[in-house]
N, C-alpha and C positions, 0 to 999 in steps of 0.2 A: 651421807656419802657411803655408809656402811650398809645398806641398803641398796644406795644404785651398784655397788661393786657386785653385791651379794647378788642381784639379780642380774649381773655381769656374769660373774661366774657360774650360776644355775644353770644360764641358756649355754654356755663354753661347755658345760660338763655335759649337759642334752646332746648337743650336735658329736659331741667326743665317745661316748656312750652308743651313741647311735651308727656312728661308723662304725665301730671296733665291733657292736654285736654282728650290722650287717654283715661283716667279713668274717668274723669268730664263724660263722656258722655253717660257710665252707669250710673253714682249714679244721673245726672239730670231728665231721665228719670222715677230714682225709685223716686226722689221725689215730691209730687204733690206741684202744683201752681211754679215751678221753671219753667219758660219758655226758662230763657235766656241761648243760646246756645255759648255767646262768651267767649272767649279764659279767662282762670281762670286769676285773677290780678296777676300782679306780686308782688313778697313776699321780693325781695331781688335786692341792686343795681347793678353797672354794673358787680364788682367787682368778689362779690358772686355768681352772676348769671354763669360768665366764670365758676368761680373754682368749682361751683357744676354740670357744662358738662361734667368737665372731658378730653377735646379735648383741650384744653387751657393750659396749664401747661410752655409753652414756652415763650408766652405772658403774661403770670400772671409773671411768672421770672424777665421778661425783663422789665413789670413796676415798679413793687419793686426797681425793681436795680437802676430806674430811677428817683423814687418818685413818679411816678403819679399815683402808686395807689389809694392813699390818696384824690386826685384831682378827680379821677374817683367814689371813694364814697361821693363826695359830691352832690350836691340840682341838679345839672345839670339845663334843659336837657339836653344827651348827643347821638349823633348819633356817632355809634362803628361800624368800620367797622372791623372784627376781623379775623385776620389769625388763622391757625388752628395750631396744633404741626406738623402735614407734612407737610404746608406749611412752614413754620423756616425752616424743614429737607430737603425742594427741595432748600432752598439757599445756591449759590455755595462753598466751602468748603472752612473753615476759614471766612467767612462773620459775621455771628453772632459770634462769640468770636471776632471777631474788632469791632462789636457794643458794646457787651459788655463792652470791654474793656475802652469803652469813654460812661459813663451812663449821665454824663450832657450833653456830645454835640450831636454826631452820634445817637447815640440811642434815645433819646429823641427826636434830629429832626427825625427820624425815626417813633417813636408810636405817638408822637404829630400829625404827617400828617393822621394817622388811626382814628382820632375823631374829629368829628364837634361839637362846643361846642354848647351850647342855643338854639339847635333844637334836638327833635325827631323824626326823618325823616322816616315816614313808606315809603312802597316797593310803594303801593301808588300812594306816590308824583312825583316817580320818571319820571314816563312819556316817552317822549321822551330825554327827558337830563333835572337833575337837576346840579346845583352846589351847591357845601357845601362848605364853609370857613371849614377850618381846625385848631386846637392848633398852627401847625406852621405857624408863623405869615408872613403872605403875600402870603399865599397858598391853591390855593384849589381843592378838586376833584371833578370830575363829573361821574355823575353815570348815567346809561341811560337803557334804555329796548332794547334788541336787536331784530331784523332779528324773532331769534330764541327763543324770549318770554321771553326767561333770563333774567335776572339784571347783568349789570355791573358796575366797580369802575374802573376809569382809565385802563380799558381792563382785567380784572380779575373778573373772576366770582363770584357773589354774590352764595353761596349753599346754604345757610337756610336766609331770609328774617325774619324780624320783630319778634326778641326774645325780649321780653320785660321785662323791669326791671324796679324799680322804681324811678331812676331817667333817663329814656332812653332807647333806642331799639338799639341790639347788631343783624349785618346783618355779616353772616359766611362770610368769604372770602379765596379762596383757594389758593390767594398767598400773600405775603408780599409787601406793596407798599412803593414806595422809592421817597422820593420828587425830 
């Protein structure tokens, strides 16, 4: 659950990010002595961030269900690697209602492995191959730049990079990762 929330709030924090710069970018203009051109702060954590994308609604679900909301609004950092609501909808049928169905065990080990706790990991770092510990404990992913310039998460594409929130950066991910 901590996971689908987490990749709730990544895509929330993307689309939120993405407004506020397209529009930042007249009004810094019209304002004199404002130089700086980077990306406006974030206003909201990871949580928030999902639920105001909008693409997240499956993940935001499935950490409730799970408790880790609660864990995701707190001090972090927190690096989210966040599935989208058609990523949940490409897994195979019946999969998430058996996650569901078990929100402390499956499910949890499930969104725990989607967040790396005590780092903010922008696109950045990632390099040739970073690894990230993950919530589930003894595991972790690595995430690398490919071939083809993209970012990936254990072979799943990263589609929006470095949505930022205020405690941590939500990276879109277009499928669901399963420890």
């Amino acid at each position: 659950m901590k996971r689908w929330r987490t990749v709730a709030a990544a895509l929330l924090i993307a689309a939120a990010t993405l407004t506020v710069a397209a529009c930042g970018e007249d009004e810094q203009e019209e304002v004199a002595g404002e130089a700086d051109s980077s990306p406006a702060a974030a206003t909201a954590d990871i949580v928030d961030t999902a639920i105001a994308a909008g693409d997240f609604t499956t993940l935001i679900a499935a950490l409730e269900a799970a408790g880790l909301d609660e864990a995701l609004r707190g001090a972090g950092p927190f690096t989210v690697f966040a599935p989208t609501d058609d990523a949940f909808a490409a897994l195979p049928a019946g999969t998430l209602d058996e996650l569901l169905a078990d929100p402390s065990g499956a499910l949890t080990d499930v969104l725990s492995y989607h967040v790396a706790p005590d780092v903010a990991a922008p696109s950045a770092d990632f390099g040739d191959a970073e690894k990230l510990a993950t919530l589930l404990e003894d595991e972790s992913v690595i995430v690398i730049q490919g071939s083809d310039g993209e970012y990936y998460v254990e072979n799943i594409k990263i589609i929006t990079t470095d949505v930022q929130a205020t405690n941590g950066v939500i990276h879109v991910i277009e499928g669901v990762l399963v420890p």
